[in-house]
N, C-alpha and C positions, 0 to 999 in steps of 0.2 A: 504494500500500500504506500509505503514512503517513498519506492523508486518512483509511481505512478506521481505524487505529489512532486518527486524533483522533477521530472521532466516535465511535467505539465509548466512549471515554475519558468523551466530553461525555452521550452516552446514560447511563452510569452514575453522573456528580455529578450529573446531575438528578432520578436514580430518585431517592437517598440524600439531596437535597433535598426530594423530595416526601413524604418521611414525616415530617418534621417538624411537630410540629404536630397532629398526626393517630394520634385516641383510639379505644377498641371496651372493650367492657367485658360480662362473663359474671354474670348474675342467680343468687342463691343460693337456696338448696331455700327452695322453699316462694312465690317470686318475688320478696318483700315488700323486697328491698334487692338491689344491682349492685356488684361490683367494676370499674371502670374504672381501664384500663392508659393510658399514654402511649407509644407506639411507638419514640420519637424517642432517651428518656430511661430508661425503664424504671417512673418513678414512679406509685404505685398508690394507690388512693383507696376509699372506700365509700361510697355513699350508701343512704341507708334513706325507705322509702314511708310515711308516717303518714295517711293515708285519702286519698280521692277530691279533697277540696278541699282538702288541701295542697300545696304544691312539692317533690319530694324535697330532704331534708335530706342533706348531702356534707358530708364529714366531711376532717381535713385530708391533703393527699398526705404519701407517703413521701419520702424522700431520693430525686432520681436519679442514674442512672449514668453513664458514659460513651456517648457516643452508640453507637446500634447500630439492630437491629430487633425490637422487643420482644415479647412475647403474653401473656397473661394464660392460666392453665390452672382452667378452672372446677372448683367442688368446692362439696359439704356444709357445709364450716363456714362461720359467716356473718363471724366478727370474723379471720380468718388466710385466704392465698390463695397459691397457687405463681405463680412468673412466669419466663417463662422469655426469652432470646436466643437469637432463631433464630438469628443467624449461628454462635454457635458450640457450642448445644445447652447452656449453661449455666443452673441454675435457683438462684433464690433462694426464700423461706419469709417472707411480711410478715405479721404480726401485728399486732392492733389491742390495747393491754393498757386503754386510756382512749380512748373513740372522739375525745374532746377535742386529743389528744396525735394527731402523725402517727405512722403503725403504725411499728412498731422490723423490718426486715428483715435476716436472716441474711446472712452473707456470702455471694458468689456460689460457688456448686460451679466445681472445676478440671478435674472429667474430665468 
């Protein structure tokens, strides 16, 4: 019964390691720019498309947070985006107010 308890144990530091690290990110109307999340962290980014022969331009991340498992919740506006933690269904609100500037993010919601 105790080996079943440790590897069950060892099964889940490794899930919770493997997200580290590891980004996804939701295109804004119209497709021409992405917000990408950081799963590990929470911190969130933009970048924007400026024609065929250029490289998208990324703009700088947000503050992150304490580790967890992150998601980003796509929407309409191009410069602000929700983000949420899945573990315990809490969402934040990041704004971009100078794409120069990393976006200013809301406190985390408690309920």
């Amino acid at each position: 019964m105790k080996s079943i308890v440790l590897i069950a144990a060892l099964v889940a530091a490794n899930t919770v390691m493997a997200a580290d690290g590891q980004y996804s990110g939701v295109s804004t109307k119209g497709n021409l720019s992405v917000w990408r999340v950081n799963h590990s962290n929470g911190a969130v980014s933009l970048c924007s498309f400026e024609g065929h022969k250029n490289e998208p331009s990324c703009y700088p991340w947000s503050t992150g947070g304490q580790p967890g498992n992150y998601q980003i919740i796509g929407g309409d506006d191009v410069l602000s985006t929700w983000r949420i933690n899945a573990t315990n269904g809490f969402v934040s609100l990041c704004e971009y107010k100078e794409v120069s500037e990393p976006p200013i993010c809301t406190p985390w919601s408690t309920q």
